[in-house]
N, C-alpha and C positions, 0 to 999 in steps of 0.2 A: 650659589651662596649669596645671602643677602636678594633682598629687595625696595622696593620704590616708596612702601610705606615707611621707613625705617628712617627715622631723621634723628637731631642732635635733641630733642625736646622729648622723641617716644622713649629713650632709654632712660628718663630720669627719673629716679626710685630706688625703693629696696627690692633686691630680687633673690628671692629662696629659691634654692636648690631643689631639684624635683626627679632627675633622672639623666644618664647619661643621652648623648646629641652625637650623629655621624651627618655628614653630607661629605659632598663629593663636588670639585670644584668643577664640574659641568657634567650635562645632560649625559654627551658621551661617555666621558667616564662613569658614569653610574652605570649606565647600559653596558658599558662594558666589564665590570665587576658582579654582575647579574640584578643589578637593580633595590629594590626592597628586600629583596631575601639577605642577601649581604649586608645591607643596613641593620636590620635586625639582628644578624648573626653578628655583626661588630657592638652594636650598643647591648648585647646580650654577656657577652667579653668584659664590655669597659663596665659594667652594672656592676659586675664581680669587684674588678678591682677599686672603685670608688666607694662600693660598703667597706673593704677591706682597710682603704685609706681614712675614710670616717667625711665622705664627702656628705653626710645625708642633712649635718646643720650647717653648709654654707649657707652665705649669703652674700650676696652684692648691694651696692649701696652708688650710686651715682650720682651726684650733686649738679645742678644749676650752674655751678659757677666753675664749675669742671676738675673737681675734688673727686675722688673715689675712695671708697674702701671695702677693706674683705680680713683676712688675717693681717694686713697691712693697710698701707695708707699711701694717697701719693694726688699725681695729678694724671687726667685723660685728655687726651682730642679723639677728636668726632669725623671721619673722614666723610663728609654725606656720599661724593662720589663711588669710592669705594666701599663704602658701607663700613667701617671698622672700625674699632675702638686701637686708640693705643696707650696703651695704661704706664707712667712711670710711675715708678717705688721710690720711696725717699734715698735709696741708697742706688738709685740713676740706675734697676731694671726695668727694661722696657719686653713687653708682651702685647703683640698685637692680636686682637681675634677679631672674626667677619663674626657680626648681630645683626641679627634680624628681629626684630619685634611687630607681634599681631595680637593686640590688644593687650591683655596682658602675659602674654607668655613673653620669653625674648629666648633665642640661642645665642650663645656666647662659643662657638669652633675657630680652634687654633690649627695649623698645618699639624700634621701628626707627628710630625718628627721632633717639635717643640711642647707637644706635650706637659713629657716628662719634667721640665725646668718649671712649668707652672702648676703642675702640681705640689711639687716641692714650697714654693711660696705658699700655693693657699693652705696645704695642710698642714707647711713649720717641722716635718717630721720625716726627714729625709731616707731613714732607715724603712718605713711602710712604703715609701714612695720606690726606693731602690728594689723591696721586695720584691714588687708588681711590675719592674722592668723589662724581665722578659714578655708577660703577657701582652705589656705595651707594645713593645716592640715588636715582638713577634705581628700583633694586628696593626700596625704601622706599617711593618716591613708587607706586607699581602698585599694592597694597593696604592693605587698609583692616586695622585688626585686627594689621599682622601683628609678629610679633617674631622678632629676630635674634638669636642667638649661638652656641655653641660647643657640642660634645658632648663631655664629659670623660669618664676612664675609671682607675678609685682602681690 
């Protein structure tokens, strides 16, 4: 998760939603969840429930002066070592995810277990969000390592 191009300057933009994102927080555990086919079969999972949620007009929005927003608003740091965003809400939640950006793509993945809470915020719609719980979970609960979210596109 994350790399070496990804600094506090490539995430800064608006960034559209474009498709659900799986990685896996190291080599082995991918290898050990069978690799790409497993990827696929999870971001084939999370596709479902993100039409179903109405992720398909997100948008992210990153500022210079370390503002963000999406359905909310608030303020971010920039961990360059760990590569990760941690995004507070004006009402002091905080959601960490590992970004990566390569040119203009970026992935935005949260640990899977946390998901759930950030969907809630970005779609404001808790009852579509609770629908999709078990799917969630259920592809949470499969692997070990693994992390869920979004692939954006500036």
């Amino acid at each position: 998760v994350g790399d070496k191009a990804t600094t506090s300057s490539s995430i800064i933009g608006t960034w559209k939603y474009v498709g659900p994102q799986c990685q896996f927080e190291s080599e082995n555990l991918l290898a050990k969840a069978g690799g790409e086919v497993a990827a696929k079969e999870v971001e084939e999972k999370m596709q479902t429930v993100y039409d179903r949620i109405g992720m398909s007009g997100c948008e992210y929005t990153f500022n210079e002066d370390g503002t963000y927003s999406y359905t909310m608003s608030g303020t971010y740091t920039f961990d360059d070592k760990e590569k990760t965003i941690t995004m507070k809400g004006k009402l002091g939640v905080k959601t960490v995810a590992h970004v990566t950006v390569t040119g203009n793509d970026m992935s935005l993945v949260f640990n899977a277990d946390k998901l759930m809470s950030v969907l809630k915020t970005i779609t404001g719609t808790v009852s579509k969000v609770n629908s999709t719980a078990a799917t969630i979970n259920s592809v949470a609960g499969s692997y070990d390592g693994l992390m869920l979210g979004f692939d954006l596109k500036k």
